[in-house]
N, C-alpha and C positions, 0 to 999 in steps of 0.2 A: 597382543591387542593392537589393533590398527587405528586410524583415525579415517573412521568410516567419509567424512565428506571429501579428506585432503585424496583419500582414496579414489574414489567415484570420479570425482568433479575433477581433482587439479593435477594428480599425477601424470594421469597420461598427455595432457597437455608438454612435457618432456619430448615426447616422442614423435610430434607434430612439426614439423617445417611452414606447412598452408598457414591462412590466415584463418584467425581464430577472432577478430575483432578487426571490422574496417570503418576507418573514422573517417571524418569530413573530409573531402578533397582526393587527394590519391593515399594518405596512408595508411598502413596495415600494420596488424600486431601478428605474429606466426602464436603457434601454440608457444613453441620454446622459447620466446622470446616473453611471453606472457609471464610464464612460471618463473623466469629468470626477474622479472617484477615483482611475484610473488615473494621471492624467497627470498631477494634484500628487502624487502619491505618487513616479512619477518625478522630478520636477523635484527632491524630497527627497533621493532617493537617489543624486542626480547633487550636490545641492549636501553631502553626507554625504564624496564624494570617490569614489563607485562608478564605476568606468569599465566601456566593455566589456570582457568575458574576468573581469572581479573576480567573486567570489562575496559572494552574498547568504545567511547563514543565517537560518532563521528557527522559531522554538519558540513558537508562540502559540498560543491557542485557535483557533477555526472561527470564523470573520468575514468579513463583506463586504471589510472593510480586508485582512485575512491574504491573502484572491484577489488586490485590487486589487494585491498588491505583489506576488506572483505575476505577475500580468499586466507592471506597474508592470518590475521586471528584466528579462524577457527582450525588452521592448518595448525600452530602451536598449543591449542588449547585453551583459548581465551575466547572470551563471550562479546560478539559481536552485537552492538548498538547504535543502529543509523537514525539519525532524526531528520526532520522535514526542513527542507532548507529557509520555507519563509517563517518556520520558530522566532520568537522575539528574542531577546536573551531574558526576560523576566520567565519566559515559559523553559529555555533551556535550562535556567535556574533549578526548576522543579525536578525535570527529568536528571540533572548532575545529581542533585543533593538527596534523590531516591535510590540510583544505583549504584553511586560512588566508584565511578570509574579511577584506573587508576592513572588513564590517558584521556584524551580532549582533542581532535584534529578539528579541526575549522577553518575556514578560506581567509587569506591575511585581512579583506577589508573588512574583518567584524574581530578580527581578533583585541582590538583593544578596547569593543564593547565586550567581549566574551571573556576579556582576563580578567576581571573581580567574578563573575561569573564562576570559573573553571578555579580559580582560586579559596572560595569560599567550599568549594565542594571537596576541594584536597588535590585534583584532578590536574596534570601536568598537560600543558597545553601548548599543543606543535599549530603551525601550520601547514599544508598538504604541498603549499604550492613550492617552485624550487628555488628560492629566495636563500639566503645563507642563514644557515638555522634553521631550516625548515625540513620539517617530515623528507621530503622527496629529495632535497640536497643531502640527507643525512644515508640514503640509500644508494646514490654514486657510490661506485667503489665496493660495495659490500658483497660477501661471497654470493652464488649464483645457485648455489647446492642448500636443499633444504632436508631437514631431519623432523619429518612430523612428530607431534605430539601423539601418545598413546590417548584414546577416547572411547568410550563404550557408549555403543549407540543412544544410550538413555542420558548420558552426558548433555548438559546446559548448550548450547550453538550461540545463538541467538534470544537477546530480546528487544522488541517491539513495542513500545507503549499507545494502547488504544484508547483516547476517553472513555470518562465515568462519566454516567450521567448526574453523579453528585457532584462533578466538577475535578476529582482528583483521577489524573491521571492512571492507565495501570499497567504494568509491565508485562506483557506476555513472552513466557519462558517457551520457549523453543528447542527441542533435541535436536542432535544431527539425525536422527532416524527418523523424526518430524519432518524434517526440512528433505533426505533423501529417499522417503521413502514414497511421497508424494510427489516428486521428481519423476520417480520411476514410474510411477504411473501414469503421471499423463502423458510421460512421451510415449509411452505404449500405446495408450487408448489416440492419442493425435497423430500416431505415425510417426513420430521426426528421428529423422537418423540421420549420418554425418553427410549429406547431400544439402540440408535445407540451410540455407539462408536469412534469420529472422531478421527482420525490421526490427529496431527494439529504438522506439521514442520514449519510455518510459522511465521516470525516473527512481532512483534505485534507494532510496530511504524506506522500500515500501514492497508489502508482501509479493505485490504483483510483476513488478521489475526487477526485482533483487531475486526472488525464491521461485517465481515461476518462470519467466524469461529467459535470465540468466543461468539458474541450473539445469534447467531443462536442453539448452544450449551445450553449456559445458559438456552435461551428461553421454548424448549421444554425438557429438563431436562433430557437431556443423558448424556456424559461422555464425556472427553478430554483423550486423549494421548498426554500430554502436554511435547513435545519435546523443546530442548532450538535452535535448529535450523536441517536444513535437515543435517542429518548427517546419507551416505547411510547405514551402518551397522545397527543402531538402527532404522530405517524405517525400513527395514526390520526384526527386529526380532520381531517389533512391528505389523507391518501386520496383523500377524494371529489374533489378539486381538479388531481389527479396524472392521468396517461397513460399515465406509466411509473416504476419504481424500479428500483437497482441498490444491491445490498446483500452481505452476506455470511453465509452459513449462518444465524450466531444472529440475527441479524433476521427472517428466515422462522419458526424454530422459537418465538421470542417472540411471532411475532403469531398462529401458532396455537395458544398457549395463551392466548390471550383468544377468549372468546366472542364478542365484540363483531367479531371480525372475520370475516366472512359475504361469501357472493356476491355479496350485496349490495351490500355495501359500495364492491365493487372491480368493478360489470358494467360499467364505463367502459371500464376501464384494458386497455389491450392488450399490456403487457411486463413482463415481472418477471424482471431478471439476476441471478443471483446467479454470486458468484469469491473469488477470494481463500484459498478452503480448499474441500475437496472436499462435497459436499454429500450428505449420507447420501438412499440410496433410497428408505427410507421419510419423508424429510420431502420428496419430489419428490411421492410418491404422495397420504401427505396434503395439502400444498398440492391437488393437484389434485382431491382427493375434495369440498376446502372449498369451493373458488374456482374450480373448471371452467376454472381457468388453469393449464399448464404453465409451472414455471421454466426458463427458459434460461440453463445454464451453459456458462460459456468457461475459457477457460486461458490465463494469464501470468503475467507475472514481472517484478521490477523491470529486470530488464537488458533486456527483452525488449518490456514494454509487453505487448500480447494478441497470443499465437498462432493460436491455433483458437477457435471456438465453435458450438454446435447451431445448427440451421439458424433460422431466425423463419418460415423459410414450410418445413413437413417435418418429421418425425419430429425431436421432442425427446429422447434418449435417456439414460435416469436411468444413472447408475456411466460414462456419459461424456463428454467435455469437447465433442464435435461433431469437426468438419474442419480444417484448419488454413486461416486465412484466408485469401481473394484477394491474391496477392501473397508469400506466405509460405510457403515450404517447411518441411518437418517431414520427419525421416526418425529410425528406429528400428535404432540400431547396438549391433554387438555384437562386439568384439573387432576393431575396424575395419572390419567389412562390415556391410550392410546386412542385417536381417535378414526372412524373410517374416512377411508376414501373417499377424498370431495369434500372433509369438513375441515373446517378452518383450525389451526393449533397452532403451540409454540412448536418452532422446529427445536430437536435434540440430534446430533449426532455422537458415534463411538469411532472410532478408529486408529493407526496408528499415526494418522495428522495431527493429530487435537493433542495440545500443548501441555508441558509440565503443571500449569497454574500461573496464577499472579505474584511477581519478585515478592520477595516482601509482604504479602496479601492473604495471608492463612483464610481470616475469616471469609473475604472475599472468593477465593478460590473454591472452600466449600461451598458458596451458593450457589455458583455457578458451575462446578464440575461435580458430580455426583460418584461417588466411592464407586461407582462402578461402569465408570469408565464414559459416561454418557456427559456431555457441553451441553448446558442452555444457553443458546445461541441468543436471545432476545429477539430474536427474527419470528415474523407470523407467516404460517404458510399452507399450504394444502398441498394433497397430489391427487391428481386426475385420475381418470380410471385407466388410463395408459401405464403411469406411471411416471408419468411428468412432474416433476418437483416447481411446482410455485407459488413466488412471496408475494405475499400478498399486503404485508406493512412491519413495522416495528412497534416489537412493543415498548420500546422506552423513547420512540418521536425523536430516534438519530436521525441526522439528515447527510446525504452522501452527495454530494457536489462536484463534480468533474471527477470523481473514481476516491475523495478524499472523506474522511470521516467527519462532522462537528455535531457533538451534545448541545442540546441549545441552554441548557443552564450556564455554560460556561461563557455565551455570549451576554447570556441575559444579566449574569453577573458583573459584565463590562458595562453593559448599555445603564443599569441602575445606577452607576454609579456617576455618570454623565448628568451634568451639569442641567437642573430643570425636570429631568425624568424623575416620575414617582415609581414605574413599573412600566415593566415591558412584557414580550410573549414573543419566541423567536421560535418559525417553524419552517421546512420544507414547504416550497410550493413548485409546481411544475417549470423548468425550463427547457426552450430546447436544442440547446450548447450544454450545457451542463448535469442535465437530468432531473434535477432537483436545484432550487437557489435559496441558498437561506437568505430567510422573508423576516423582518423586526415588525413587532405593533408597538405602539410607545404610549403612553397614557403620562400628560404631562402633569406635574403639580400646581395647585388649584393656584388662580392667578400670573401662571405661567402660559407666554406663547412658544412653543414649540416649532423649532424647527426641525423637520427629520436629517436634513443632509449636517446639517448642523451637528445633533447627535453623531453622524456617521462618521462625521472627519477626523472626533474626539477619539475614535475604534482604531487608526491606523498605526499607530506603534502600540498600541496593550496587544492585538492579536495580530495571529497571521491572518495575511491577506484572504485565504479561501475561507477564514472563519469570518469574514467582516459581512454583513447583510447587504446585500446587491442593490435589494430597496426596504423602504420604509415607509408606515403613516402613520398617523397620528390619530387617536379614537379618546373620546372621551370616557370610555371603561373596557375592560378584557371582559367575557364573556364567562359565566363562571355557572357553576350546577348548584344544588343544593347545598352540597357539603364546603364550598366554597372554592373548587379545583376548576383552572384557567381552562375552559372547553377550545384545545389545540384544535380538535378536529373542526370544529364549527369556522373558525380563525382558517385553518387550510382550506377548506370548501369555499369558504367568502372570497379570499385571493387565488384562486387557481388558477385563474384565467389573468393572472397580472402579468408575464413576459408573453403571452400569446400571440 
């Protein structure tokens, strides 16, 4: 038995001299010189007390080291768990004390908010950076030669926590044959072989930087432009150098409003992905008016990894996500059947992407994964008579913000508790930086003056920043139906036009 991703992804990386990772300024990482990261990093985390099956969490910036421990776990057999870097520690709290890692990396200026934290959860707590004691000091020195762990491809990789809409977090279980075999496909279906060069602004706590970027990369043995985040100057000077990029809405709409980015700039480059959030029509159009390059969007999900995406050789189709990939079925239900083409349903997908289930989550896992084989995805959507897959809304009013996920109960839960509010209503409304902006309505209690920014400033240490509401007002009642249920849509339609 092998260890199907140290296999694919990290071994051959040995045999590489070229660069495998070029960071800011002049320097580079070769392949051997990568896996040689790798594999003190393992040796670390075996002499730390990780076995296989233990979880690895990890809250750090974007780093060559944050990959290599990436690679570093599941190369041993341990369950890799990245969380989002502007997490609070009261929200890390949740995710420690649910998967009970048996390690904790974190960047040293949050470690002594993060030690009651990692402490209460049982979880030994390093940090990454190279300070004495720390993760990356403890890797000096350490052999250079790794001995993978045995894994069968149905074996735990990775998990991923994506909001509930009740509020509690949920852990999405990941295979390594989820995570490689999804790999394999889309560099098939995008072309990329050991030639291309990606851009990669994205950051890696996240399905789309971590499992699509960067494996995808590893796989067919080209190069990273390993940026520590979208930062417009160095995206741009890095352009000329690139092949390809995968990004998310506001990375497109940012570089079109620089001049400086021209046809020019990009008559190299042959792919430009964008996911993560839906991409408005007219930045497809733009893009293409700028740069004689169509974008190619796809569709997925952390449970899911990529379902579908526009063809690379074919009709790019703006408002929707393309086909659903080689290997991957997609089908569009409605009240238990299947419905035709052109009508609106919950999307369902099967394939070997879609994940073990939710950690810990039995019941949960059954409502949403069905004994045979099929994810409700909570996504609403239709396919054309092409055969175009598009989403057309959510059904549980998730709102995706810069390529990020937020349930609006989980804000609305904060906002109620703020000082004068009697109730709130937190929804997606159109922006266009972002895609979507979560939008607060706040209905004050009687005899109270409300201020909204007021409210807003109470939100900045209980949540992360991309959960905080960009704006707010103030209504003297939420709009409700018969049965007494808060009418979001009426609430979205009324502000749509509020970043316009």
């Amino acid at each position: 038995m092998t260890n199907p991703l140290y296999a694919a992804l990290f071994a051959p990386l040995t045999l590489r001299d070229s660069p495998v990772l070029q960071l800011p300024g002049e320097a580079a990482l070769t392949g051997r010189a990568f896996h040689d990261m790798i594999a003190q990093a393992a040796h670390v985390l075996q002499a730390a007390g990780v076995g296989a099956g233990e979880r690895v969490a990890v809250q750090v910036g974007k780093s060559p080291q944050a990959l290599a421990v990436y690679a570093a776990t599941v190369s041993i057999g341990a369950v890799f768990l990245p969380l989002n870097t502007a997490y609070t520690p009261a929200e890390v709290a949740y995710f420690l004390g649910d998967a009970q890692p048996s390690l904790f990396l974190c960047d040293p200026a949050r470690a002594d908010a993060l030690a009651p934290v990692a402490a209460a959860s049982g979880a030994r707590l390093m940090t990454l950076d190279g300070a004495k004691g720390s993760f990356a000091a403890a890797m000096a020195g350490q052999p250079t030669t790794l001995a993978p762990a045995p894994r069968a491809p149905g074996d735990l990789a990775a998990i991923l926590y994506t909001s509930g809409t009740t509020g509690r977090s949920k852990g999405a279980m990941l295979s390594h044959d989820n995570l490689l075999s999804n790999a394999r496909v889309l560099a098939d279906l995008w072309a990329f072989t050991d030639k291309d060069v990606l851009l990669h602004a994205l950051p890696i706590f996240h399905t789309h930087g971590l499992f699509v970027a960067s494996n995808i990369s590893f796989l067919t043995g080209g190069q990273m432009i390993f940026l520590p985040g979208f930062d417009l100057q160095q995206v741009l000077a890095a352009l000329p150098r690139a092949t390809a990029m995968m990004g998310v809405p506001t990375f497109y709409t940012r570089l079109l409003d620089d001049d400086r980015f021209t046809r020019d700039l990009v008559a190299h480059m042959r792919l430009f992905v964008s996911g993560s959030a839906p991409l408005l029509a007219e930045t497809h159009q733009a893009f293409q008016a700028r740069t004689g390059h169509r974008i190619l969007e796809r569709y997925g999900m952390t449970e899911t990894n990529m379902n579908t995406s526009n063809p690379y050789e074919g009709e790019r189709r703006a408002g929707t996500v393309g086909f659903p990939l080689p290997g991957v079925e997609l089908r569009i239900m409605a009240e238990g059947a299947e419905v035709p083409p052109g009508e609106v349903g919950g999307i369902e997908v099967r394939g070997p992407n879609v994940f073990l289930g939710y950690w810990q989550m039995p019941e949960k896992t059954a409502e949403e994964l069905r004994p045979d084989g099929w994810f409700i995805t909570g996504d609403l959507g239709r396919i054309d008579a092409d055969g175009y897959v598009q989403i057309v809304g959510r059904a549980k009013d998730l709102v995706i913000t810069g390529g990020y996920n937020v349930y609006p109960i989980e804000v609305e839960m904060v906002l109620d508790e703020q000082p004068g509010v009697l109730e709130s209503a937190v929804v997606g409304v159109p922006h266009p930086d972002f895609g979507e902006a979560v939008f607060a309505v706040l209905v004050p209690q009687k005899g109270v003056t409300l201020q909204a920014e007021a409210v807003l400033e109470g939100l900045k240490d209980r949540l992360a920043r991309f959960k905080q509401p960009k704006a707010a007002v103030v209504v003297d009642a939420l709009p409700r139906n018969t049965m007494g249920k808060v009418q979001k849509a009426e609430l979205r339609k009324t502000y749509a036009g509020w970043f316009a």
